[in-house]
VOPAGU-2260 file (C-alpha; in pm, 1 decimal, decimal comma):
REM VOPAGU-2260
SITE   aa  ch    i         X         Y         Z
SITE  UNK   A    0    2179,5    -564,6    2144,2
SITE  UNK   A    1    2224,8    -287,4    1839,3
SITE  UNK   A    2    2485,1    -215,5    1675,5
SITE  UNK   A    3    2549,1      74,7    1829,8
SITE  UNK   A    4    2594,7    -125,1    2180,7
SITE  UNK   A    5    2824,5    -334,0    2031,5
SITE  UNK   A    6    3045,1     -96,6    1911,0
SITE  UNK   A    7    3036,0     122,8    2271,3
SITE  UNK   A    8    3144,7    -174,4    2411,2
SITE  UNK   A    9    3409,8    -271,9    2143,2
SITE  UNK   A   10    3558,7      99,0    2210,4
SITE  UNK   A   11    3551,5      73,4    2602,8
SITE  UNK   A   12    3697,8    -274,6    2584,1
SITE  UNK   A   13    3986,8    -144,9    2357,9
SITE  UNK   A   14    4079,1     137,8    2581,7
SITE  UNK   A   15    4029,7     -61,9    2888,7
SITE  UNK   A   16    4334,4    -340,7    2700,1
SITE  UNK   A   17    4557,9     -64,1    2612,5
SITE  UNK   A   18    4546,8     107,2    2980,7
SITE  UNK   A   19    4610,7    -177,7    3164,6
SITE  UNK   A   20    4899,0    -271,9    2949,3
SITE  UNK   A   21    5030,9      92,4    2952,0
SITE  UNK   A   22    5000,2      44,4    3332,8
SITE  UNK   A   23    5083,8    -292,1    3396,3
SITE  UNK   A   24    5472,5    -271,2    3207,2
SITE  UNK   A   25    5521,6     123,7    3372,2
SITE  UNK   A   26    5497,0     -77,3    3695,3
SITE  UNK   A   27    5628,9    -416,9    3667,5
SITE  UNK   A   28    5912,4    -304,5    3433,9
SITE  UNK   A   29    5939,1      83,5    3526,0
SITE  UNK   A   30    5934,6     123,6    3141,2
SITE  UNK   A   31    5795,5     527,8    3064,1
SITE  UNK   A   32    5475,0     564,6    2918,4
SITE  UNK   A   33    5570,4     573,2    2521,4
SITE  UNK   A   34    5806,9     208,3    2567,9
SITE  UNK   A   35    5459,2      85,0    2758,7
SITE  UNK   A   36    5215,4     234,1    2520,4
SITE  UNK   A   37    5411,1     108,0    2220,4
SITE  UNK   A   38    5505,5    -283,9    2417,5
SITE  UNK   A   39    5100,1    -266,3    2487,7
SITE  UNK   A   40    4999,5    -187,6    2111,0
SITE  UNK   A   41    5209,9    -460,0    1937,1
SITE  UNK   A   42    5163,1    -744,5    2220,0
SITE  UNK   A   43    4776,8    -653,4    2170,6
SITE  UNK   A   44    4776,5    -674,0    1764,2
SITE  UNK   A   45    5000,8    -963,5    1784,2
SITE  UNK   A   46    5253,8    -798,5    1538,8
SITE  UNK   A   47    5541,1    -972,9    1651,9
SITE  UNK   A   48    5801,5    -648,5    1674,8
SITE  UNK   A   49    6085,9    -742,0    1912,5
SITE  UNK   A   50    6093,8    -633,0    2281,7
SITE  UNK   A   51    6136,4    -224,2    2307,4
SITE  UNK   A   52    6356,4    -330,4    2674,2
SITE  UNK   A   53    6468,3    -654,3    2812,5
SITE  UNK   A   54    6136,8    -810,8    2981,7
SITE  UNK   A   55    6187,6    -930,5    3407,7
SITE  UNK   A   56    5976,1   -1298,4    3432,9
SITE  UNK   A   57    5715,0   -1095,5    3588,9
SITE  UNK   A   58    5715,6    -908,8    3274,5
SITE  UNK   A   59    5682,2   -1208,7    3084,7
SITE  UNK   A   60    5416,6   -1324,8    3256,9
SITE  UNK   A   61    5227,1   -1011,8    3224,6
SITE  UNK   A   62    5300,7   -1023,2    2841,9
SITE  UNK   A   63    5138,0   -1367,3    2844,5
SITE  UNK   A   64    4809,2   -1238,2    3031,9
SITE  UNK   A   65    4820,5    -938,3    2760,4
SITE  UNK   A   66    4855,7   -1175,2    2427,0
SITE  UNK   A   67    4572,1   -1407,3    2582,4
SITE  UNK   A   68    4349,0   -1083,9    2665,7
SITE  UNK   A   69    4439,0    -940,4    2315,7
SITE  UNK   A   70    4319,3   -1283,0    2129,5
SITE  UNK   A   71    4011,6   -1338,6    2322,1
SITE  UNK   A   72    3918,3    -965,5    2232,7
SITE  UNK   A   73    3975,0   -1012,8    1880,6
SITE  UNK   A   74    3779,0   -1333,4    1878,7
SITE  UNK   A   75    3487,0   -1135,6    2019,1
SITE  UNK   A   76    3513,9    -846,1    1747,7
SITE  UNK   A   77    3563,1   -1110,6    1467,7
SITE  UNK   A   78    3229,8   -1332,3    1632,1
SITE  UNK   A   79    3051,8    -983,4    1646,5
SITE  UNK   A   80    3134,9    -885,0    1261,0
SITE  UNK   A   81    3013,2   -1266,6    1105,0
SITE  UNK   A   82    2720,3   -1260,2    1367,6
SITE  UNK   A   83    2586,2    -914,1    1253,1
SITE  UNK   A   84    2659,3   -1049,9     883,7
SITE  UNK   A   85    2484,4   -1342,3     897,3
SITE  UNK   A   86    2195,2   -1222,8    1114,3
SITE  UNK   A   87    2139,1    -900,9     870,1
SITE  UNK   A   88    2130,2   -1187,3     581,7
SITE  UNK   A   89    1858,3   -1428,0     770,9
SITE  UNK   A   90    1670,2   -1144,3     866,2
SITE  UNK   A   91    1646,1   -1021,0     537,5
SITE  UNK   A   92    1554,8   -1360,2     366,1
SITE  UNK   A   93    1310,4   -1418,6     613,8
SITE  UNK   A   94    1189,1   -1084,6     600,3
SITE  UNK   A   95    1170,7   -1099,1     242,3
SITE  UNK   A   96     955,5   -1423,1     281,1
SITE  UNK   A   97     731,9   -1332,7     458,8
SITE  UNK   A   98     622,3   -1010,9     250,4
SITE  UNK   A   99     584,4   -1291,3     -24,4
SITE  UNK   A  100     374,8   -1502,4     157,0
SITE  UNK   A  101     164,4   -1192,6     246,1
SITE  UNK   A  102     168,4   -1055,6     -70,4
SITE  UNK   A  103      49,1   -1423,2    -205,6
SITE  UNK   A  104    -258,4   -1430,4     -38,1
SITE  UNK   A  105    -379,5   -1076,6    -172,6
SITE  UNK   A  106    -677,9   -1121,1    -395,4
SITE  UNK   A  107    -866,9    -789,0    -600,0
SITE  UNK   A  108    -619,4    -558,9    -442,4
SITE  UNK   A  109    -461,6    -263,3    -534,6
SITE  UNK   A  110    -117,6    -245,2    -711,4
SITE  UNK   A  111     112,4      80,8    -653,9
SITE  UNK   A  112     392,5     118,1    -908,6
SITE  UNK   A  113     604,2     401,1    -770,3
SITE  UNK   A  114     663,4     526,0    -407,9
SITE  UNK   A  115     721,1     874,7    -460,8
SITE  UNK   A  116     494,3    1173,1    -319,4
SITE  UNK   A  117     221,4    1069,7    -513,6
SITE  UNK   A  118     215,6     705,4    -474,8
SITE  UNK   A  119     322,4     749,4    -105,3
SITE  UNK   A  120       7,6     991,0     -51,0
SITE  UNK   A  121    -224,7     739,8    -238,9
SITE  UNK   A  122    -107,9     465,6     -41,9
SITE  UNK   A  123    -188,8     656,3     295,4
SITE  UNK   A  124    -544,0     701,6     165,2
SITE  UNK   A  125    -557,2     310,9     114,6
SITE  UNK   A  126    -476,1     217,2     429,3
SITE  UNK   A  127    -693,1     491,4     598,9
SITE  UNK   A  128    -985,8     295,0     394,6
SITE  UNK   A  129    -842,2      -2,6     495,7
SITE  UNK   A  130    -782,0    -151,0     128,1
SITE  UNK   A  131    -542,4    -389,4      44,5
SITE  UNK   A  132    -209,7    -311,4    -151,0
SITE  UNK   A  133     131,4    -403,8    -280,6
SITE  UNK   A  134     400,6    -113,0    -401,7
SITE  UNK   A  135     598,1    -191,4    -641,5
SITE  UNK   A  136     891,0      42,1    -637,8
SITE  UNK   A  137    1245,6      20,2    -816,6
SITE  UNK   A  138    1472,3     305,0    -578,4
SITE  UNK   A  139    1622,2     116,7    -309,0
SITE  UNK   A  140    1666,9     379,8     -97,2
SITE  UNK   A  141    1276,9     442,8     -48,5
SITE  UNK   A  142    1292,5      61,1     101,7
SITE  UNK   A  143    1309,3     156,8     445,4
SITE  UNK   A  144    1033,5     443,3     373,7
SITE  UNK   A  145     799,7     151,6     301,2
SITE  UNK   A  146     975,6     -47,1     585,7
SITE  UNK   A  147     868,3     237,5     815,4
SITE  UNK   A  148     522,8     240,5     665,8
SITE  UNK   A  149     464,0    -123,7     673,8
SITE  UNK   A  150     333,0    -195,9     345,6
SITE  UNK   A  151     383,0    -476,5     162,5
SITE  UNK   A  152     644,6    -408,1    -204,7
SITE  UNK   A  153     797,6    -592,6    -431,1
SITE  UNK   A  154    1160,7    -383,0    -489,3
SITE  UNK   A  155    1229,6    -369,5    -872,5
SITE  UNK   A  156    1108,5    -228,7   -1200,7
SITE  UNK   A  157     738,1    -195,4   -1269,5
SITE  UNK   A  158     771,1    -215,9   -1612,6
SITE  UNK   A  159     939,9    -585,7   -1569,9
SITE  UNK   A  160     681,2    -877,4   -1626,6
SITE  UNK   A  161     841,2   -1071,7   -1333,4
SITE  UNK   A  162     778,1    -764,6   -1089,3
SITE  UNK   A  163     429,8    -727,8   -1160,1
SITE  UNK   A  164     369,8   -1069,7   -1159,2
SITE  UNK   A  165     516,6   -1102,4    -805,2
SITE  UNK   A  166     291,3    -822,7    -717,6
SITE  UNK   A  167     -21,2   -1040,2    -825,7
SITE  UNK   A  168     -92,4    -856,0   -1127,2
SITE  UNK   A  169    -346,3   -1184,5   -1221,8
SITE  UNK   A  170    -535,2   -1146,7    -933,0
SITE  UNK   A  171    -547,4    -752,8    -847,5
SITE  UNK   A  172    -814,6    -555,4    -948,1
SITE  UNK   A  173    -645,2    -217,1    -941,2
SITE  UNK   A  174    -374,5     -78,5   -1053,5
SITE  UNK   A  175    -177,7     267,7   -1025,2
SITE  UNK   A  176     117,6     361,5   -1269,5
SITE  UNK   A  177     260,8     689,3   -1111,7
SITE  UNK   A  178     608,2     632,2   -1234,0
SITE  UNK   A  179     871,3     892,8   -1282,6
SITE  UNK   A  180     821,0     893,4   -1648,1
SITE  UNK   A  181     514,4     907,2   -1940,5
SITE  UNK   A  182     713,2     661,8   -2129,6
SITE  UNK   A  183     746,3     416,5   -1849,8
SITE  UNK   A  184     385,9     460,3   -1733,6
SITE  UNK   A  185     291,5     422,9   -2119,6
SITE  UNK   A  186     455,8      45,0   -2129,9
SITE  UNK   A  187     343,8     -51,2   -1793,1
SITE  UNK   A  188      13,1      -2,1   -1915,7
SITE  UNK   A  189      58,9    -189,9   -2170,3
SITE  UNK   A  190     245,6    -475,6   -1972,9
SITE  UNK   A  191     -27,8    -490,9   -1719,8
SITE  UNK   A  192    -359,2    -500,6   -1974,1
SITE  UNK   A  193    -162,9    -759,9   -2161,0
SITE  UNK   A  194    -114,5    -995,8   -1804,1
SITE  UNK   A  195    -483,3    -931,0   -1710,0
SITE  UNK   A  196    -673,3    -786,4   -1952,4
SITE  UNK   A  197    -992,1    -686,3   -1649,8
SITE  UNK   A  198    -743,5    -479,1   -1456,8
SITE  UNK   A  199    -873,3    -159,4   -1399,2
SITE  UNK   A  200    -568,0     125,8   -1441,8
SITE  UNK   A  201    -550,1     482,7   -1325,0
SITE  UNK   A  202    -253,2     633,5   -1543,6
SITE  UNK   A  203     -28,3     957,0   -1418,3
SITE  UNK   A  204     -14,2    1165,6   -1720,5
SITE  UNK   A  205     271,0    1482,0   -1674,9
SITE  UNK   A  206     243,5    1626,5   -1997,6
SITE  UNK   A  207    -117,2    1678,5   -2168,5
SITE  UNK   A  208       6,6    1502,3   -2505,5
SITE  UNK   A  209     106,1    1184,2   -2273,6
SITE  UNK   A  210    -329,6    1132,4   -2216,4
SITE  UNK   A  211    -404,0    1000,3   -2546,7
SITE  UNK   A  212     -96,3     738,2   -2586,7
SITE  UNK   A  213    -189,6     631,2   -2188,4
SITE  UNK   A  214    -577,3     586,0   -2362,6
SITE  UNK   A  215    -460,6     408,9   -2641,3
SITE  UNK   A  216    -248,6     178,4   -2393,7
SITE  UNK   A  217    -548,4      78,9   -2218,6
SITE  UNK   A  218    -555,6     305,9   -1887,5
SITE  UNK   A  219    -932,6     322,6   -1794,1
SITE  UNK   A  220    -851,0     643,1   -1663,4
SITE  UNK   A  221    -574,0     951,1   -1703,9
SITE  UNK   A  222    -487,8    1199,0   -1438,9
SITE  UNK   A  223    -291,0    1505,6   -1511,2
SITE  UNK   A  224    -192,2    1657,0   -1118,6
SITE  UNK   A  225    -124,2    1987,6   -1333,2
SITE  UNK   A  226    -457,0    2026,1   -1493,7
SITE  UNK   A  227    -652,3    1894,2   -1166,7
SITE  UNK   A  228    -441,6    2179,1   -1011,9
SITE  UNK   A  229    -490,9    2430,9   -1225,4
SITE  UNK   A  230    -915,1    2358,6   -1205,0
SITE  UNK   A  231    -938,5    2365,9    -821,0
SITE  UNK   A  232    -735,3    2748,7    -837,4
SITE  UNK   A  233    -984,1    2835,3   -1095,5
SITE  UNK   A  234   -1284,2    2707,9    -935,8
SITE  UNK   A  235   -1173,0    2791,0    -607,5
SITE  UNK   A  236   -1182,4    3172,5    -732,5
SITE  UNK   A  237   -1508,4    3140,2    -972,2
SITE  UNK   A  238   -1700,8    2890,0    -727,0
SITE  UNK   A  239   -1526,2    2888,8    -371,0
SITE  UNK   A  240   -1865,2    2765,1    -155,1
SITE  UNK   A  241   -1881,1    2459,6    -393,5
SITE  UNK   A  242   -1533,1    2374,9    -368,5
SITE  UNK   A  243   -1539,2    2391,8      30,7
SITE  UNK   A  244   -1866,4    2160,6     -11,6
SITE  UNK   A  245   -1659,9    1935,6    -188,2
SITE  UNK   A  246   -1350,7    1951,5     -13,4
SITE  UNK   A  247   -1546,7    1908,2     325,8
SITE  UNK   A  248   -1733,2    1603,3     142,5
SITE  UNK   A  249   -1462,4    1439,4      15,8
SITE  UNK   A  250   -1263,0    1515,4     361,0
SITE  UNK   A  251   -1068,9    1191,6     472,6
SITE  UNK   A  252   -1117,3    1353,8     836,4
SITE  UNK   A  253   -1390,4    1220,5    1029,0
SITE  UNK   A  254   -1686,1    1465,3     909,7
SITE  UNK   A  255   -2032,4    1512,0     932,0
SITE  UNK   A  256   -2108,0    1483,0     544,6
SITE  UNK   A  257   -1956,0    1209,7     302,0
SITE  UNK   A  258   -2015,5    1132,8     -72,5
SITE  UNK   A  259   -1931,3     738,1    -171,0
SITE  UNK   A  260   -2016,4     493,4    -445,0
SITE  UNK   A  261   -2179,3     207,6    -364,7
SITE  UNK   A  262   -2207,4    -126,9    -547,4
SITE  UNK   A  263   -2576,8    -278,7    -570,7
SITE  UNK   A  264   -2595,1    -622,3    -517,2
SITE  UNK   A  265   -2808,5    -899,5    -633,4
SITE  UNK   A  266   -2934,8   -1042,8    -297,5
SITE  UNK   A  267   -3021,4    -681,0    -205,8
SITE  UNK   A  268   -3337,9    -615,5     -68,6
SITE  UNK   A  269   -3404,5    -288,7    -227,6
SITE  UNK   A  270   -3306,4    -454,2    -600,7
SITE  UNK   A  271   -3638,4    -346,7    -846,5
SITE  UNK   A  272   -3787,8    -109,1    -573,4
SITE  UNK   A  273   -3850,8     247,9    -690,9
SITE  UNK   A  274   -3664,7     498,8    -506,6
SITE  UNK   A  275   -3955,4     680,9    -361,5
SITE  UNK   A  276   -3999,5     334,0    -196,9
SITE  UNK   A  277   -3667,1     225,7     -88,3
SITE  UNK   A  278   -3649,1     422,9     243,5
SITE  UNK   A  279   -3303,6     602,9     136,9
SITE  UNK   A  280   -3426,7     880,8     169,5
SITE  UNK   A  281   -3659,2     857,1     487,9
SITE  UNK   A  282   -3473,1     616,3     682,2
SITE  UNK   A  283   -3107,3     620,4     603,3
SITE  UNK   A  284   -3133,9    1012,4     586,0
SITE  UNK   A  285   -2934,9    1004,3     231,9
SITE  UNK   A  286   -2973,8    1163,5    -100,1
SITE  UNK   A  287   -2900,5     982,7    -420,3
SITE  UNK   A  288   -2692,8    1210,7    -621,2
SITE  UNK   A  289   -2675,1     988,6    -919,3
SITE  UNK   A  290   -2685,9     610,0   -1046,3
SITE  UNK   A  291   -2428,8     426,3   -1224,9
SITE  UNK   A  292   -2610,5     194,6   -1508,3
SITE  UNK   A  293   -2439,9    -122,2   -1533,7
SITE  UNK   A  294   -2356,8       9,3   -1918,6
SITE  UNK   A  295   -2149,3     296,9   -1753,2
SITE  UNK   A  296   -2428,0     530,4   -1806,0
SITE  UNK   A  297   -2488,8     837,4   -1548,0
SITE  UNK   A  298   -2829,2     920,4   -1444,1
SITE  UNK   A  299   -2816,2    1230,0   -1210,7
SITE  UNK   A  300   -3029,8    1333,3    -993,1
SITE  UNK   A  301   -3279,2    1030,4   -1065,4
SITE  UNK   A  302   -3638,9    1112,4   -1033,4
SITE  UNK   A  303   -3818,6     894,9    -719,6
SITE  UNK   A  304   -3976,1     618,8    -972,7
SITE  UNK   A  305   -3628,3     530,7   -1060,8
SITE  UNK   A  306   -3624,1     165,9   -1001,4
SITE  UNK   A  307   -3275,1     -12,1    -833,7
SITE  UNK   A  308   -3158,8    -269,6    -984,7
SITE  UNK   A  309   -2799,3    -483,3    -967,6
SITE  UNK   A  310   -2524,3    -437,9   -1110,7
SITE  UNK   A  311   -2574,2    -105,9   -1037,1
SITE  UNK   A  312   -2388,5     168,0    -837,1
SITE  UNK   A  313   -2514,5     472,0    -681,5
SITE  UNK   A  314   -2375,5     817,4    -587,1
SITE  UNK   A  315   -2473,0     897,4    -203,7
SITE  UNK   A  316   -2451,2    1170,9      20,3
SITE  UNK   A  317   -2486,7    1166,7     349,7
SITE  UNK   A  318   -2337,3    1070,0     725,7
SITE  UNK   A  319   -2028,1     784,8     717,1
SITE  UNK   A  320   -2321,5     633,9     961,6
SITE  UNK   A  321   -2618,0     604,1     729,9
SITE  UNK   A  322   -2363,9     527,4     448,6
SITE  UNK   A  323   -2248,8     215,9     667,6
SITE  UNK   A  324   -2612,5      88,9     715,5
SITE  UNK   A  325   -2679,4     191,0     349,0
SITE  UNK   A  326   -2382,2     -48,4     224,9
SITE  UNK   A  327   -2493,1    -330,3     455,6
SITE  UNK   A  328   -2874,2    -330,8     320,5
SITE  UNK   A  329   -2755,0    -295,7     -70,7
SITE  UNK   A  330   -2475,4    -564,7     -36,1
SITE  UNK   A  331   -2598,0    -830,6     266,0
């Protein structure tokens, strides 16, 4: 039953007390309605005020009936009050424990610090990939956001050690620092190289002068939502059929057309075959926009003797279909 419920019935169960002993004393005793009312009220709260009129034994009687009906209905508000206590507590230890277990048996997964629009919107493009996360978010009152939006947080400061440790900053293999300030998202970078140093961090920079202390920090990469902005209204004017080619390609809508990175690995098949003799292109229908040299280099647009090799990754175009089958034959 919710709380709500109980309190409907507290209310109905109040007036139900107070109109039978309003009604009980106008009959028994011929009292008016205020003597009744007010002989109903303190008999009820037990106050103890003398008798407003001398009380007949049937009165008396009545009384007693009223003074047991008023204890047994404070027993049951009193039970209701410690049982809603102690239930809220259990449920939120045992709540809590259980997003720790779950959060304990997260390995190279993504860490969130800061639920706000941004991190909210990046952690609905997680789960639509179906990639594993933990927020770590210090404003209490976007707890039952996350509640609502079952993902698994750790509530406190980012930039504590303890936080980010409970967040498995030792085994992740992500992490985003969207936090409300430069500053903040300065130290936490620097906090979360120093606890594991192969962490790969995507920094939130709001000011352009913020980029190069987030680089110096450590964050393998800065993002400034103004600049990005700014670009796709200027290229959306200067180029606006590439930018729909992108936006449909990059689309997190179920379209014809996708562009995704894919990891080579070493058991692969199609490791130290040319490209002209992989079949990417003939039987997986995709084009290779680009490969990823295990150095970092770029190669675009790699001629067809281009040889695969691991430890590689590869920029593909094409259906989420043949990218699926593509993924499967590159890392069996």
């Amino acid at each position: 039953m919710d709380r709500t419920s109980h309190l409907s019935i507290v209310v109905l169960l109040s007036v139900f007390l107070v109109g039978v002993g309003t009604a009980g004393y106008m009959v028994i005793e011929d009292w008016s309605a205020l003597d009744a009312l007010y002989m109903t009220v303190i008999t009820l709260s037990t106050i103890g005020y003398g008798e407003v009129n001398p009380v007949s034994p049937n009165g008396r009687v009545f009384t007693l009936f009223l003074i047991v009906m008023g204890v047994g209905f404070f027993l049951y508000v009193i039970g209701n009050v410690v049982q809603f206590l102690v239930e809220g507590r259990i449920r939120h230890i045992l709540g809590r424990h259980k997003l720790d277990k779950q959060i304990n048996q997260l390995n190279n997964h993504y860490i969130v610090c800061g639920y706000g629009r941004m991190g909210r919107a990046f952690c609905r493009y997680l789960i639509q990939k179906g990639l594993k996360f933990v927020v770590v978010e210090k404003n209490e009152d976007r707890i039952p956001v996350m509640n609502t939006d079952h993902v698994l947080y750790v509530a406190g400061e980012a930039t504590i050690e303890e936080n980010l440790l409970k967040a498995g900053i030792r085994r992740a293999s992500n992490l985003i620092a969207t936090l409300g300030t430069d500053a903040d998202n300065v130290f936490l970078v620097l906090l979360a190289k120093g606890l594991n140093p192969n962490v790969y961090v995507v920094a939130r920079a709001s000011q352009n002068a913020s980029k190069r202390p987030l680089d110096t920090a450590g964050a393998d990469v800065v993002v400034s939502p103004f600049d990005i902005g700014a670009r796709r209204m200027a290229h959306a004017i200067l180029r606006p059929n590439v930018i729909r080619f992108l936006e449909y390609a990059f689309a997190d809508e179920n379209t014809d057309i996708h562009i995704e990175e894919i990891g080579v690995g070493e058991s692969s098949k199609l490791v130290g075959v040319p490209l002209h003799e992989s079949g990417i292109r003939q039987d997986y229908n995709l084009m290779i926009l680009s490969i990823i040299k295990a150095d970092g280099k770029m190669v675009f647009n790699p001629s067809a003797d281009t040889t695969i090799r691991s430890d590689e990754k590869v920029i593909v175009c094409g259906t989420s279909e043949s990218l699926s089958r593509l993924d499967k034959a590159l890392n069996p």
